[in-house]
C-alpha positions as CSV (number, residue, x, y, z in Angstrom):
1,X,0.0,0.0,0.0
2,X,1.4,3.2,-0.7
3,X,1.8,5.9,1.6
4,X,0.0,9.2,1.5
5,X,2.7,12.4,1.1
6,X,2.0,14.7,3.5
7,X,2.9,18.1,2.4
8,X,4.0,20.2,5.5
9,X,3.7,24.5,5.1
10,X,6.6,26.4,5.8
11,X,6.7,28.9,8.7
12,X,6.6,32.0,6.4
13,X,3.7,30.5,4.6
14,X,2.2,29.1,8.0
15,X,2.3,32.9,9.5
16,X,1.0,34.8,6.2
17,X,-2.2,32.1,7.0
18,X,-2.6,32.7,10.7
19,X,-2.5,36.7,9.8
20,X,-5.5,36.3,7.6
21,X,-6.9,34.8,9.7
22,X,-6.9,37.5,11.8
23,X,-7.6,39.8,9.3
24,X,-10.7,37.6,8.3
25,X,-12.2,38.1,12.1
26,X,-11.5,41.8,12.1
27,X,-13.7,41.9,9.3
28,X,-16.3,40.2,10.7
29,X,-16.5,42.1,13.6
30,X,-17.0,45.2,11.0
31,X,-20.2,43.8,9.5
32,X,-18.6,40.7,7.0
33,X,-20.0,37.5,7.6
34,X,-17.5,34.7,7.7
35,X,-18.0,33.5,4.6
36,X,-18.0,36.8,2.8
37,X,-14.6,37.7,4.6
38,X,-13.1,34.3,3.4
39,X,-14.1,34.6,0.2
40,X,-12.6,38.1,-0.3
41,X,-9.1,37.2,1.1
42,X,-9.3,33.9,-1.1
43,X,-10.2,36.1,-3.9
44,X,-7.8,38.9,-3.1
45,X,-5.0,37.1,-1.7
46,X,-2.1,38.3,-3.1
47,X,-2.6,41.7,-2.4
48,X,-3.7,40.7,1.2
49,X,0.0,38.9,1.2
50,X,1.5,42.2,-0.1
51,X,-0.2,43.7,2.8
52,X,1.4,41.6,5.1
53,X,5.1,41.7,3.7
54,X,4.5,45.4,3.8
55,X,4.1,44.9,7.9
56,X,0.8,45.8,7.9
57,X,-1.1,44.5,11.1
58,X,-4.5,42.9,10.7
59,X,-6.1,45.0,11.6
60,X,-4.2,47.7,9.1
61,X,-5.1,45.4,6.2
62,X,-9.1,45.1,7.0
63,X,-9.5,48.6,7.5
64,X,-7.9,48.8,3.9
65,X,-10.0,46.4,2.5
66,X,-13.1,48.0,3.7
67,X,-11.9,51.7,3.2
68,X,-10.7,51.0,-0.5
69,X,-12.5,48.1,-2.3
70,X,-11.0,49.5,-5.4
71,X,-7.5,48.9,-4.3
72,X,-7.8,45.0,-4.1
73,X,-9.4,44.3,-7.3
């Protein structure tokens, strides 16, 4: 039988996700449901990840999102 490969996520990668996910439940608490936040940093995810490498703080990078809609498009 063969053996399933486990694919294991870097730290850098592991910490970009853990951010959003922050980011995800400071937009919820601004109105988003969960979905609707997930979806938007799925759909938006490389500028989200810009966000982050530009050390913006979660809750930097939702007030962004909501402030500018145009700028993550």
């Amino acid at each position: 039988m063969a053996k399933k490969k486990t694919e294991e996520i870097d730290a850098e990668t592991m910490a970009v996700i853990e951010w959003c996910i922050e980011v995800e439940g400071h937009l919820v608490a601004a109105g988003a449901t969960q979905a609707q936040a997930q979806d938007h940093i799925e759909e938006h995810v490389e500028w989200f990840t810009d966000l982050f490498y530009d050390g913006l703080t979660p809750e930097q990078a939702a007030k962004e999102a909501l402030n500018d809609p145009e700028e993550n498009t």
